[in-house]
C-alpha positions, 0 to 999 in steps of 0.5 A: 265527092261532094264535100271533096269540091266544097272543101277545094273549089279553086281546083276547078277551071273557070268554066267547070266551077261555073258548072259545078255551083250550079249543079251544087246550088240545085242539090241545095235545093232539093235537099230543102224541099225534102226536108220540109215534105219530111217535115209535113208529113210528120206533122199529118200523120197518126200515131200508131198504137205501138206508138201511142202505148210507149207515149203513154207509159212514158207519161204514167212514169213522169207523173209517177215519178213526180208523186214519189217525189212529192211523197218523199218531201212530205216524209222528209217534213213529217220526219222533221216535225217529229224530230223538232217535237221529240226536241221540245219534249227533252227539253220541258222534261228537264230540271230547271226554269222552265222553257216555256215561261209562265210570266212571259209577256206576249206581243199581244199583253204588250200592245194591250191597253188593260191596266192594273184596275181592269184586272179582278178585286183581289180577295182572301179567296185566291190564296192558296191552302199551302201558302195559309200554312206557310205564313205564321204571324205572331199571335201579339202581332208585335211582339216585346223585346224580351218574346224576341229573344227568346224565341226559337227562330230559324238558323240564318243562311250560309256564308255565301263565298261569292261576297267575300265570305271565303274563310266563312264559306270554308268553315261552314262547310267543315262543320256541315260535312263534320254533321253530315259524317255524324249522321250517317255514322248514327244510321250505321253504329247502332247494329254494330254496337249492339252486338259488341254488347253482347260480348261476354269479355272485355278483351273482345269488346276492344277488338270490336270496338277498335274493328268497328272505326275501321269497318265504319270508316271503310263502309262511309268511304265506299258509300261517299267515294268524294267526300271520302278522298278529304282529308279530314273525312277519317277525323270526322269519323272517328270523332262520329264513332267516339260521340256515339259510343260515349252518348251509349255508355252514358245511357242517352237515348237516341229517340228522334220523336223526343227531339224538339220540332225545327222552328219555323219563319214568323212574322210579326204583324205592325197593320193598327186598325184604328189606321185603315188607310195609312202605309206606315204604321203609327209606331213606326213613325217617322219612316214614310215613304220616299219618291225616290226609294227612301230608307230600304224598300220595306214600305214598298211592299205594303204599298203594292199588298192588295190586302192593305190590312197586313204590314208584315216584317219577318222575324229573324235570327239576327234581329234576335241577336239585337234584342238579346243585346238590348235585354242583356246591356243597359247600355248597348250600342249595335252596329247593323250591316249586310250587304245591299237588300238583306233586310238591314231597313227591316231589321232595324224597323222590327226593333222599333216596333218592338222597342216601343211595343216593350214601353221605350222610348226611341228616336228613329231617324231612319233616311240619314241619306236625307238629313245629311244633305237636305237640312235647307240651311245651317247656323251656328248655335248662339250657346255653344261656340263651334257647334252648329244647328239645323232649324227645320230638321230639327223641328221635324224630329221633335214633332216625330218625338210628340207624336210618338211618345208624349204620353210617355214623355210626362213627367220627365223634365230637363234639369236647369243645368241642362237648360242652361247648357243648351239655351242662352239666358234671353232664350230662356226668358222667352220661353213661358213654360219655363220656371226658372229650374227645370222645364217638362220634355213634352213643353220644350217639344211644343215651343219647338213647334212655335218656334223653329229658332229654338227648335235645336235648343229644345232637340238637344236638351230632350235627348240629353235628359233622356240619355241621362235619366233612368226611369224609362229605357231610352233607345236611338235608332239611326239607319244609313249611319255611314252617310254621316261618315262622307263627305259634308254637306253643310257649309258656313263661313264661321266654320272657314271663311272660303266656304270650301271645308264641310262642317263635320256632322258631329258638330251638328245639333242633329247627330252630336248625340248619336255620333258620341255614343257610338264613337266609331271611325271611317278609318280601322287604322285611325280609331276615335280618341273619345271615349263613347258617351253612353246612356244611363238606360238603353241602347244605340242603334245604327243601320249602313247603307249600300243603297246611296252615294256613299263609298265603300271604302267608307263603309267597310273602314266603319265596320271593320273599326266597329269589328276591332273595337267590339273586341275590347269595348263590351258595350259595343256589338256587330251584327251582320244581317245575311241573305234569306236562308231557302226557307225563309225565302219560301216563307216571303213568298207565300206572304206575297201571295197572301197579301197579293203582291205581284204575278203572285197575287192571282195565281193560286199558289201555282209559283209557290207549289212550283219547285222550279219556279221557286229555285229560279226566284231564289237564284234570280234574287241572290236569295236577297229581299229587295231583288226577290220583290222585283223578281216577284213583280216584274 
């Protein structure tokens, strides 16, 4: 009823209504005071025991119910950790570099202000017993010409495709399988032939014989189910089976232990005792070191060796090929490239080393990048019309040329005709030393000194007469030859009054000689029409470079002119100088630890007996020299 009246009051009269809120205002009030004496007695009074026992099983149950929750979050990360650790281990256990990096350089090394002279001394101690055997040095230390060429060296490394050695990679990989094939066929003919011996007519012998290709060829082909679908892989075999069956019927043996032993890496060794503290040896002067890299990084290495009383260059199977070449043709003139950091700088260093070691004479002139740009400044010779002299250049070759070879300079003198050649008559009246018919090379070598004018005179009339006579050998070695193929860096207004044309380096006194033995051109299509002005006895030699501004187009149009003429010209050769073959690499490794270079020189030979660290250095560095010692070091 009541929520009846409160849903319609208006139904009321006046004074019903007046009656009804009084008595609805009174009910209000009643309900309110039995709320709160609801409330208050709540509040007062104790819980009874079945009370209390559900309260308190009530709160056992939260409190369980939160330890199991606590309990499932540790096995949940319990679980996690042993799933991240099984992770780790999978991952240390497989083949390659591995993850946790030996050389890697902590927040802590970073922060460090340790320097290299707060690490310990190094000492012949550190080294370790497999790297002592790897590292072979040639007893004479440097050896002669004629030892180099005929030493049993190991075989250089596969063309690699990814320098553009498509067609070589290609045919390297025939011969290897061909090879390959050849070696498994001699595992398996042997027992099959020796029972066809024993076969009594010669009609079973040919059935055999002609069973035996199919048996042979079917059996490789399910043991070698990919290198059987080539299809050149039946020739091979066959090929195999015919060598085999020819090597029985002639009665050659096929025992392993009377085959030679394979060659292995040695170096030669250029350190001179009477010279403890210099970095360049004196026999290979004037190579030095350069502040900004110089001719190839060779001397790098000595200069970051802690032990400083080794200056080691390894032997290899193309500077092999150099002095076979000078030892075979008393004329030779060698084109050396490869590409960037192969060791071309080495190569040519080895030569000198052992040409002089040998009793030539050479003229090494190994920073072509420096003498083609860095002459200071050019005149034109008084003598010659249209040729052109560098004075201090000059003067700094003939002074490399006394101090290497004036012993063996006595005794051969500039004829008069040479004299006069390179020298004007007033020149020649202020020369003391000079009789009027003929002046000794060491004289003309010190007025050089005394007089930077004639020193261009004086170079070029000691180069003549060298490459004129025939009592000693006289070898030129000339790296970074490509520089003298770019673009000039001389100019003088005699050559063109606007001073825009470069003089051509073949008019200058410095490289007439050089450039006119070997008679080369930039441009394969355009070959030098002048025939090439050979020595009398001995050799030219000359390097490329990747190493400075010099464009490829240049360089590889000046091998590949060399290549073609190489062809027709018997005095002429190419050798390319590769990437280190995988055991070479193993070799130079070794040697940076015997001679302390880099995280190699106090590790104990923990990269070297590292397979995994060795194949991640060999990868890194392409196998090359100059980015195997960064690698090392870095």
């Amino acid at each position: 009823c009541l929520g009846a009246l409160r849903a319609e009051p208006s139904a009321l009269g006046s004074s019903e209504s007046i009656r009804f809120f009084s008595r609805r205002r009174r009910l209000e009030e009643m309900e309110e005071e039995l709320s709160e004496l609801e409330k208050e007695k709540l509040r007062t009074k104790q819980p009874s025991a079945t009370e209390m026992e559900f309260f308190t099983q009530l709160s056992l149950d939260d409190d369980d119910f939160d330890d199991d929750e606590d309990d499932e979050e540790s096995a949940a990360d319990a679980e996690y950790q042993r799933k991240q650790e099984a992770i780790r281990k999978e991952l240390d256990s497989r083949t390659g570099r591995g993850w946790t990096d030996p050389w890697h350089i902590s927040e802590e090394q970073w922060m460090s202000l340790q320097t290299a002279d707060d690490l310990p001394d190094w000492s012949p101690d550190y080294v370790s017993r497999i790297s002592q055997e790897r590292v072979k040095v040639h007893p004479d230390g440097i050896p002669t010409l004629s030892t180099i060429a005929s030493m049993s060296l190991p075989a250089e490394a596969c063309p690699n495709p990814g320098m553009g050695q498509t067609k070589q990679y290609a045919a390297y990989r025939k011969k290897y399988h061909a090879q390959y094939i050849s070696t498994k066929v001699n595992e398996i003919a042997p027992a099959k032939v020796e029972r066809i011996l024993k076969l009594k007519t010669w009609e079973e012998k040919q059935d055999a014989v002609d069973e035996l290709f199919e048996t042979v060829e079917e059996q490789l082909r399910n043991q070698e189910v990919i290198l059987g679908m080539h299809p050149d892989f039946a020739k091979w075999v066959s090929d195999a089976i015919e060598a085999y069956l020819t090597k029985v019927q002639s009665g050659e043996s096929d025992d392993s232990s009377s085959k030679p032993a394979e060659p292995e890496p040695i170096f030669m060794d250029c350190y001179d005792s009477a010279e403890p503290d210099e970095i360049v040896p004196s026999i290979l002067r004037p190579l030095k070191p350069h502040p900004k890299d110089g001719p190839g990084r060779m001397v790098e290495e000595w200069e970051l060796a802690a032990n400083k009383k080794t200056k080691r260059i390894l032997l290899r199977e193309c500077t092999k090929k150099v002095a076979e070449t000078l030892e075979q043709n008393a004329t030779s003139r060698i084109l050396v490239h490869g590409r960037k950091g192969v060791g071309k700088s080495a190569v040519l260093a080895s030569i000198v080393a052992s040409a002089r070691r040998s009793g030539n004479i050479v003229m090494y002139l190994p920073d072509g990048d420096r003498l083609r740009k860095n002459g200071f400044f050019v005149t034109p010779n008084a003598q010659r019309e249209g040729m052109y002299d560098l004075q201090d250049l000059s003067q700094e070759a003939c002074a490399a040329f006394l101090a290497n070879h004036e012993s063996d300079l006595k005794g051969i003198e500039a004829s008069k005709e040479t004299m006069e050649k390179f020298f004007r008559s007033n020149q020649l009246g202020r020369i003391e030393s000079y009789s009027g018919e003929s002046m000794g090379l060491v004289d003309l070598l010190k007025h050089a000194a005394e007089r930077k004018p004639n020193a261009p005179m004086c170079f070029s009339a000691v180069v003549e007469t060298l490459m004129n006579q025939e009592d000693k050998p006289f070898l030129m070695v000339l790296d970074e030859f490509n520089c003298y193929f770019d673009k000039g860096h001389y100019f003088h207004m005699s050559y063109d009054e606007n001073v825009r044309q470069a003089i051509p380096y073949s008019r200058i006194n410095l490289f007439e000689h050089a450039l006119g033995a070997m008679s080369l051109s930039a441009n394969s299509d355009n070959e030098s029409s002048e025939a090439p002005k050979l020595m009398k006895r001995g050799g030219v030699i000359v390097g490329t470079t990747y190493s400075h501004a010099v464009p490829n187009k240049v360089t590889d149009g000046l091998v590949a002119s060399a290549q073609i003429r190489a062809l027709s010209e018997e005095s002429l050769s190419v050798v390319e100088v590769p990437r280190f073959s995988s055991e070479e690499v193993d070799h130079i490794l070794a040697n940076f630890e015997a001679i302390g270079v880099g995280n190699l020189r106090l590790d104990r030979g923990d990269t070297v007996m590292d397979q995994q660290e060795v194949e991640y250095l060999k990868m890194v560095s392409g196998s090359k020299g100059q980015a195997l010692l960064d690698a090392s070091v870095l």
